[in-house]
SEVEX-170459 format. One record per residue: residue number from 1; y, x, z of N, C-alpha, C, CB in turn. Coordinates in steps of 0.2 Angstrom, whole numbers, plus 5000, padded with zeros to 4 digits. Atoms other than C-alpha are relative to their C-alpha. Last residue first. Glycine has a CB too. Example, Ala and Ser with C-alpha at 12.3 -4.5 7.8 and 13.67 -1.06 7.14 Angstrom:
<pts>
 resi n_yy n_xx n_zz ca_yy ca_xx ca_zz c_yy c_xx c_zz cb_yy cb_xx cb_zz
    2 4994 4996 4999  4995  5068  5036 5005 4996 5003  5002  5002  4993
    1 4994 5004 5000  4978  5062  5039 5006 5004 5000  5000  4995  5006
</pts>
This chain:
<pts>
 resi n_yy n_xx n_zz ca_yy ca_xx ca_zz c_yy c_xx c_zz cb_yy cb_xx cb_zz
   81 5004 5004 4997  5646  5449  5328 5003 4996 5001  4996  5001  5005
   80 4998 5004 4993  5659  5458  5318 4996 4995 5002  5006  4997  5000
   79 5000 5009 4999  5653  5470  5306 5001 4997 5005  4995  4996  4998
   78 5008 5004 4997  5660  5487  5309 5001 4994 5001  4996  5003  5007
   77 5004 5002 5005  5675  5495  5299 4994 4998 5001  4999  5004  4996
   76 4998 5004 5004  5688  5493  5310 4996 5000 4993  5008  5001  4998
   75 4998 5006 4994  5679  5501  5325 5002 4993 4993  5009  5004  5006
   74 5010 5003 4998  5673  5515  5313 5000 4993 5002  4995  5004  5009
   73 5001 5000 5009  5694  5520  5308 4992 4995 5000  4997  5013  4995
   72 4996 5005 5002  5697  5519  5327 4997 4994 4993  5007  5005  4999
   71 5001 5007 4999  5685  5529  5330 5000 4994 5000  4999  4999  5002
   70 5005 5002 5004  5690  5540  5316 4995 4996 5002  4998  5004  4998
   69 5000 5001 5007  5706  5542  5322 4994 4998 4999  5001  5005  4995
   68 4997 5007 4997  5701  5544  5343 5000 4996 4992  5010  5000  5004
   67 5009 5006 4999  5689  5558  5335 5003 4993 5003  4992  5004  5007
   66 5004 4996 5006  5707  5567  5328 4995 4994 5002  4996  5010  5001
   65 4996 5005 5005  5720  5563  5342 4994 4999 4996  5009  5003  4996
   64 5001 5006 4997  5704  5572  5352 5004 4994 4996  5002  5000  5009
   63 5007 5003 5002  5706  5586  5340 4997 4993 5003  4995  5006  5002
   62 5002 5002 5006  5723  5587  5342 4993 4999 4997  5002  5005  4997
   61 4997 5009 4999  5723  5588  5360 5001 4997 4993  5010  4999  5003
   60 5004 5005 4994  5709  5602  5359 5004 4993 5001  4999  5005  5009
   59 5006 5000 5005  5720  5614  5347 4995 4993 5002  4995  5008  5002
   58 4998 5002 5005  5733  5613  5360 4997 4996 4992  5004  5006  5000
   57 4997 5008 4997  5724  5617  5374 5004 4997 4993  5006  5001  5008
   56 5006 5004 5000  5717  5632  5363 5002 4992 5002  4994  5004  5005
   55 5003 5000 5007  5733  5639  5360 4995 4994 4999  4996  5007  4999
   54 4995 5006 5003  5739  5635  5378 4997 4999 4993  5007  5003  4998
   53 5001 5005 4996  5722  5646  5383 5004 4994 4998  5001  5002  5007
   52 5004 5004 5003  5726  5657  5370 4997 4994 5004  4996  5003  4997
   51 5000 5001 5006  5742  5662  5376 4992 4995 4996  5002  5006  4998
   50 4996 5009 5000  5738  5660  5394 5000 5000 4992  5012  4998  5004
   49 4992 5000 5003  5724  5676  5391 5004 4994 4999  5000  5002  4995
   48 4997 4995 4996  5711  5675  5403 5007 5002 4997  4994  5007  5001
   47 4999 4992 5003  5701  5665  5392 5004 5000 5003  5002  5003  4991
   46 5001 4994 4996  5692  5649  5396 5002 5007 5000  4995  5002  4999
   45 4996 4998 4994  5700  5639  5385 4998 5002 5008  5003  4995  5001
   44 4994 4996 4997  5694  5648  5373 5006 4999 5005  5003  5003  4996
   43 5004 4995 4997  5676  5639  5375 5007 5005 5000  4992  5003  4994
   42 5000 5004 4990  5683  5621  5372 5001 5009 5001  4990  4994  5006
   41 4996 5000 5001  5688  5630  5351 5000 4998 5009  5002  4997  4992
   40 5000 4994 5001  5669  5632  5348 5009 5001 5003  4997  5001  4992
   39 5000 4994 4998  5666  5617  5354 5002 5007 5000  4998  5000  5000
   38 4995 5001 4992  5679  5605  5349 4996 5005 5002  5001  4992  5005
   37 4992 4998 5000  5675  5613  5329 5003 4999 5010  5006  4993  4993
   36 5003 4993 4999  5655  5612  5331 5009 5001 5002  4995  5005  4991
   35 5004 5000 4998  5658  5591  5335 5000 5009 5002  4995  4996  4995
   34 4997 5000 4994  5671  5590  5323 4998 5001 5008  5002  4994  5000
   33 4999 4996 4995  5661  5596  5310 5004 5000 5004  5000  5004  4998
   32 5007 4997 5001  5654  5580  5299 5001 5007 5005  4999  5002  4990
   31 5005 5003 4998  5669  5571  5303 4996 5002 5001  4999  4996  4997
   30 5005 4997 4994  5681  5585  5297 4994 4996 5005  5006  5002  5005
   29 5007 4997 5002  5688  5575  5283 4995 5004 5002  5000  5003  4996
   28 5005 5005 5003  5701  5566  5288 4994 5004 4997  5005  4996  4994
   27 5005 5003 4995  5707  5582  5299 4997 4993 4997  5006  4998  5008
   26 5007 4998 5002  5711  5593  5284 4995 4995 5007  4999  5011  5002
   25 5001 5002 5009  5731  5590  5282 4992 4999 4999  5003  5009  4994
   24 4999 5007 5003  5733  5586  5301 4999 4998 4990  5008  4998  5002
   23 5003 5006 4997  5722  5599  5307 5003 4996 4998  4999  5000  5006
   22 5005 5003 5003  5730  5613  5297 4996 4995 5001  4997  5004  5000
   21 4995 5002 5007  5744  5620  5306 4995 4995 4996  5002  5008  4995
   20 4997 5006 4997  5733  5616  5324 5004 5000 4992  5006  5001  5009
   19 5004 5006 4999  5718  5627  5315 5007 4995 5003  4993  5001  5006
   18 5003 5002 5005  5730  5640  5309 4997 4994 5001  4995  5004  4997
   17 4995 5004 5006  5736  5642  5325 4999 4999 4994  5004  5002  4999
   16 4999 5004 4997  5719  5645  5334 5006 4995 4996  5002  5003  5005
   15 5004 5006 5002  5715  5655  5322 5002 4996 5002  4994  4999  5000
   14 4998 5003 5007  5729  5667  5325 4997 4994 4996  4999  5005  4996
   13 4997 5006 5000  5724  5667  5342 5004 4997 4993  5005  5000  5007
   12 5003 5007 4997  5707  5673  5340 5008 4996 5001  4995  5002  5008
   11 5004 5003 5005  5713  5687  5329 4999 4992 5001  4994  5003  5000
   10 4994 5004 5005  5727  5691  5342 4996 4997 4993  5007  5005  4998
    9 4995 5004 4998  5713  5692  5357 5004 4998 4994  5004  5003  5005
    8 4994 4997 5004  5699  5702  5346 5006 4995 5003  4999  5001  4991
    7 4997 4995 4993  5684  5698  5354 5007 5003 4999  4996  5009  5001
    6 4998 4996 5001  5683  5682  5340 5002 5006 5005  5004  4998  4996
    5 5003 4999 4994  5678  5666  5345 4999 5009 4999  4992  4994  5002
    4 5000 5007 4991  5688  5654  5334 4997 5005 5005  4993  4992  5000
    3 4993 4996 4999  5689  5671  5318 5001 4994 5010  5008  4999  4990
    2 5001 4992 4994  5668  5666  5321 5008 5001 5001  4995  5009  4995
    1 4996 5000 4994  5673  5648  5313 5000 5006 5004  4999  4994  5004
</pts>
């Protein structure tokens, strides 16, 4: 994930978009790094630049759709007292 946090403004928003192209084909399986992925990805919406700031906001609504999934997913697969 370094191209995520990248000094290089259009590097960093190119990841950006990659990751939103990519999150619905790759998001069932990201469990294990979802966690490093919303941070690393919170931290540009800090940036001085709108574009990646949207970028990133963007990035960040998908990821929450994301860990809602798989709580969801947890929720229907824990035994029921």
């Amino acid at each position: 994930m370094p191209c995520l946090k990248d000094v290089n403004g259009k590097v960093t928003l190119t990841a950006l978009s990659v990751l939103c192209d990519i999150l619905p084909c790759v998001g069932p399986h990201m469990a294990n790094v979802v966690s490093l992925t919303v941070s690393t990805v919170a931290a540009n919406l800090a940036s001085s630049s709108r574009e990646i700031h949207d970028a990133a906001s963007q990035a960040i609504n998908q990821l929450v759709q994301l860990v809602g999934a798989f709580l969801s997913h947890a929720y229907r697969l824990a035994p029921k007292k």
